[in-house]
ZADO-1210 file (C-alpha; in nm, 4 decimals, padded with zeros to 6 digits):
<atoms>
<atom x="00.0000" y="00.0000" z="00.0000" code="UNK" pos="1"/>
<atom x="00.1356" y="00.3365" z="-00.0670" code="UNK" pos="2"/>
<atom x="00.1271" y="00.6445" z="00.1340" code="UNK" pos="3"/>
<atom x="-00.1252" y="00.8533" z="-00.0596" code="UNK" pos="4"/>
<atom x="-00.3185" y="00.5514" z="-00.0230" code="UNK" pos="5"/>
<atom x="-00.3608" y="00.5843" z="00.3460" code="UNK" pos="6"/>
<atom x="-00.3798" y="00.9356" z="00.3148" code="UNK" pos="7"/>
<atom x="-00.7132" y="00.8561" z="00.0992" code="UNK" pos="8"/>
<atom x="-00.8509" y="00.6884" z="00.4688" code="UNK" pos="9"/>
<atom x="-00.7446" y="00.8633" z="00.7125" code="UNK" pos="10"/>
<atom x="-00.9166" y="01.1311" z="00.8713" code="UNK" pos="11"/>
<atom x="-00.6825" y="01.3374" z="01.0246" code="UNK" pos="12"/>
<atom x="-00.2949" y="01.3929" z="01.0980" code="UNK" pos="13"/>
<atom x="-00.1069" y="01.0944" z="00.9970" code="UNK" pos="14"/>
<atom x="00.0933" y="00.9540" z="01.3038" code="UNK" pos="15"/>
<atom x="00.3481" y="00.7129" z="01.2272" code="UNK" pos="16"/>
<atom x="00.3139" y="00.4096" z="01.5503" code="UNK" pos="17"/>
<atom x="00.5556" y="00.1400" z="01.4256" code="UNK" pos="18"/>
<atom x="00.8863" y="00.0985" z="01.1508" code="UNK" pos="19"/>
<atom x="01.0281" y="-00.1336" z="01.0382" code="UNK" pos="20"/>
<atom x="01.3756" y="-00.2795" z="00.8095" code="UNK" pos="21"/>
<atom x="01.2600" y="-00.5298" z="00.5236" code="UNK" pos="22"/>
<atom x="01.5979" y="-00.6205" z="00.5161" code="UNK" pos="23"/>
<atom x="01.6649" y="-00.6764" z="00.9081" code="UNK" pos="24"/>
<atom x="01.3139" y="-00.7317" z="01.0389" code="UNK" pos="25"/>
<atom x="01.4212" y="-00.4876" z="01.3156" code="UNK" pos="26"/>
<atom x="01.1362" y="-00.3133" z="01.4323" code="UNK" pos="27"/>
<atom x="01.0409" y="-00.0255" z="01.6799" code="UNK" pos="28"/>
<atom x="00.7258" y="00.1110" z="01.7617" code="UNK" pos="29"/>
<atom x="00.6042" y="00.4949" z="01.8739" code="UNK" pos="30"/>
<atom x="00.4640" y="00.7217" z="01.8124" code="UNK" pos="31"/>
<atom x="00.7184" y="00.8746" z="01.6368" code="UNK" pos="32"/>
<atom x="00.6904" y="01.2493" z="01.5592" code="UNK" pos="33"/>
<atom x="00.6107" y="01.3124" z="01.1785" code="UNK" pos="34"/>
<atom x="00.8033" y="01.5181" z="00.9463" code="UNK" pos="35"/>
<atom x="00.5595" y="01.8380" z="00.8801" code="UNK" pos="36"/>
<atom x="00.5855" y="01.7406" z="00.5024" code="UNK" pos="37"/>
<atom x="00.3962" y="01.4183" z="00.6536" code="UNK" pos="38"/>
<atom x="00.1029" y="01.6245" z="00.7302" code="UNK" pos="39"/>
<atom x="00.0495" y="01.7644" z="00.4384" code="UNK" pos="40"/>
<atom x="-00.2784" y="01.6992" z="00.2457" code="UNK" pos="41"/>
<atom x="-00.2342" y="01.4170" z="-00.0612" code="UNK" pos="42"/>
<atom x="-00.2688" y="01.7154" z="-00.3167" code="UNK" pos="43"/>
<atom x="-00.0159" y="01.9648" z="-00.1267" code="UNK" pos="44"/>
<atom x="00.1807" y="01.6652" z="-00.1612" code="UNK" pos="45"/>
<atom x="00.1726" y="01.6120" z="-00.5078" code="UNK" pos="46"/>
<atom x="00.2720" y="01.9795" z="-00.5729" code="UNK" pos="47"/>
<atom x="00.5403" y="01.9572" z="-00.4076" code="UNK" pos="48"/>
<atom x="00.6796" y="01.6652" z="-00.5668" code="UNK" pos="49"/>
<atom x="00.5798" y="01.8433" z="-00.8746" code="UNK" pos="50"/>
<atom x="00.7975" y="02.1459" z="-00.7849" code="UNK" pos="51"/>
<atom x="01.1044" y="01.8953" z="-00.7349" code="UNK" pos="52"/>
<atom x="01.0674" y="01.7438" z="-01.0048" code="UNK" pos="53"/>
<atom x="01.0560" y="02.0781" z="-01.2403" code="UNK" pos="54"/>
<atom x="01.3251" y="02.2303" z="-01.0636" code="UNK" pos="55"/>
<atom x="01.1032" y="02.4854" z="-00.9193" code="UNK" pos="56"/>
<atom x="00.9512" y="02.6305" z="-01.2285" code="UNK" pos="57"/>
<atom x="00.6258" y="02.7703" z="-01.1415" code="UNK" pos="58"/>
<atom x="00.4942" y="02.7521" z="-01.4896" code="UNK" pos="59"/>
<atom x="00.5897" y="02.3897" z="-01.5745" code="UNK" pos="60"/>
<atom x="00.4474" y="02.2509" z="-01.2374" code="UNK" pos="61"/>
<atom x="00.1169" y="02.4851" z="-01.3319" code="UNK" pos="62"/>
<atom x="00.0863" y="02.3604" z="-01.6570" code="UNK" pos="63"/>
<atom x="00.1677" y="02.0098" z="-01.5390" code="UNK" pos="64"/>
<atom x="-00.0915" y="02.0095" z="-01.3063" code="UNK" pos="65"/>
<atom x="-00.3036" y="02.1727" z="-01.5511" code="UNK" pos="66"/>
<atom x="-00.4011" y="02.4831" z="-01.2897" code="UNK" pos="67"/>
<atom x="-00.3201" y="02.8432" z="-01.3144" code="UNK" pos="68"/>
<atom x="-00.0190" y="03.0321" z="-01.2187" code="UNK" pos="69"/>
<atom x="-00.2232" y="03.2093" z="-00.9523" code="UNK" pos="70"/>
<atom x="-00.3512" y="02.9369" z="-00.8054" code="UNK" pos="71"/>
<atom x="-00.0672" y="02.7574" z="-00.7727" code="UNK" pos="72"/>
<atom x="00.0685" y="03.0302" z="-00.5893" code="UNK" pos="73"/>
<atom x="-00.1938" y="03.0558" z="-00.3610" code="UNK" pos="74"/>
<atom x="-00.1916" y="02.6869" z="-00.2744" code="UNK" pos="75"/>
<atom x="00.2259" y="02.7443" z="-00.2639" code="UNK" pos="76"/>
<atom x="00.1325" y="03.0017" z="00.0174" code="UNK" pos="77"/>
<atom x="-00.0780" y="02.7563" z="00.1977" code="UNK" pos="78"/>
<atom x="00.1953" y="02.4999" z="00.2259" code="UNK" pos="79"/>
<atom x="00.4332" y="02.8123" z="00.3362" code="UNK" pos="80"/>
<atom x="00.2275" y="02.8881" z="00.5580" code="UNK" pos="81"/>
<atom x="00.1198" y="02.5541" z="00.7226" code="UNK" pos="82"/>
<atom x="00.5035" y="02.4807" z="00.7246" code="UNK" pos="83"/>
<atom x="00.5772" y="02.8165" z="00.8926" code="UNK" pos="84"/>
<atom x="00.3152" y="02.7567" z="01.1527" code="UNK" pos="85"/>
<atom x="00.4973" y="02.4033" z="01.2428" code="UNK" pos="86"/>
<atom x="00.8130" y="02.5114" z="01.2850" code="UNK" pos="87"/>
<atom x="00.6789" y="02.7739" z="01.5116" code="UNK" pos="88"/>
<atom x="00.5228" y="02.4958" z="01.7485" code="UNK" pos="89"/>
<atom x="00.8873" y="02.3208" z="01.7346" code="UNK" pos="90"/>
<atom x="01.0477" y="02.6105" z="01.8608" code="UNK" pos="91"/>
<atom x="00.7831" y="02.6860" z="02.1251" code="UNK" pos="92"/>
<atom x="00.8369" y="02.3210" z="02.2314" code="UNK" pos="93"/>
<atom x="01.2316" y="02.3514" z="02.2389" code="UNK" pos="94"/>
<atom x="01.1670" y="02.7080" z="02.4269" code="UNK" pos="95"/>
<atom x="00.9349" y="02.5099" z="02.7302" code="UNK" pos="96"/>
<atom x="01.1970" y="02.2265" z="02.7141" code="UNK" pos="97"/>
<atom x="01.4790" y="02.4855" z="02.8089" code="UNK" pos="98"/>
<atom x="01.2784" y="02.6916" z="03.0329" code="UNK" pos="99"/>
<atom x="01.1783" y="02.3717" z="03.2497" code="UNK" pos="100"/>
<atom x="01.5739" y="02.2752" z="03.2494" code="UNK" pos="101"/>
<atom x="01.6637" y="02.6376" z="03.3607" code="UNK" pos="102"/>
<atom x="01.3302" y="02.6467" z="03.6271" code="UNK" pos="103"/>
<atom x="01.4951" y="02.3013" z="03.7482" code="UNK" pos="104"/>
<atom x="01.1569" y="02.1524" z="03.6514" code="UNK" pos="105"/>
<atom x="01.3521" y="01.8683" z="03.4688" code="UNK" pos="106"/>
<atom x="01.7090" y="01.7760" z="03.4116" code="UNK" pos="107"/>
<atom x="01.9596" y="01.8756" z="03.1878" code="UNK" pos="108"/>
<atom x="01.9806" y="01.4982" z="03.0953" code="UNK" pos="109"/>
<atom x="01.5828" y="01.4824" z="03.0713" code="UNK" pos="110"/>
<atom x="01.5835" y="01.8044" z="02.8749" code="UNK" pos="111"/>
<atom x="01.8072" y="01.6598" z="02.6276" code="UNK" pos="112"/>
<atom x="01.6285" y="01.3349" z="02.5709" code="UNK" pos="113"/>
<atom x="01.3146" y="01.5703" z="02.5215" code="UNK" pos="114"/>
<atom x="01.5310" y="01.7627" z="02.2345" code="UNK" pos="115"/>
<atom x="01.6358" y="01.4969" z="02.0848" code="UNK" pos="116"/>
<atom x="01.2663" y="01.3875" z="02.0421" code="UNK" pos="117"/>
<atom x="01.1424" y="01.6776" z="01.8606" code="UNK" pos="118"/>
</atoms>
């Protein structure tokens, strides 16, 4: 099953509970954290592999995906922004992280475990 498959039923944020190595069998289970690119929408998805693979020229990826130039701007802002507004919530999270190390609410050690996680 591909990705954009399970995009297709899902009904929210996808959240990623188990990997695994074809090759190994090793396995580990979460939940692990998603890239934000994860949480994009099967369509913002597709533009953006669309961009890649037109080495960012607005008009080929418009044409490809047989919309306007303006609306693939808009729908380049709305990625933009949805992007922007997740790495704002990472840095608010690292921000808490060091506050509680520097209120002695956790541990440096803690704190950096907690890092590492995000």
């Amino acid at each position: 099953m591909k990705l954009t498959d399970v995009y297709k039923l899902l009904k929210g944020p996808l959240q990623i509970e188990k990997v695994g190595c074809l090759t190994t069998g090793f396995k580990v289970e979460g939940p692990f954290q998603t890239p934000a690119l994860f949480q994009l929408h099967e369509d913002q998805l597709l533009l953006v592999e669309k961009l890649a693979l037109h080495g960012g020229n607005l008009k080929n990826v418009a044409a490809d995906l047989d919309i306007s130039y303006p609306t693939l701007r808009n729908r380049l802002k709305e990625i933009s922004e949805f992007l922007a507004r997740h790495s704002d919530e990472k840095m608010r999270g690292r921000l808490k992280i060091l506050k509680d190390i520097e209120d002695g609410t956790i541990t440096p050690d803690e704190g950096a475990e907690l890092l590492e996680g995000l």
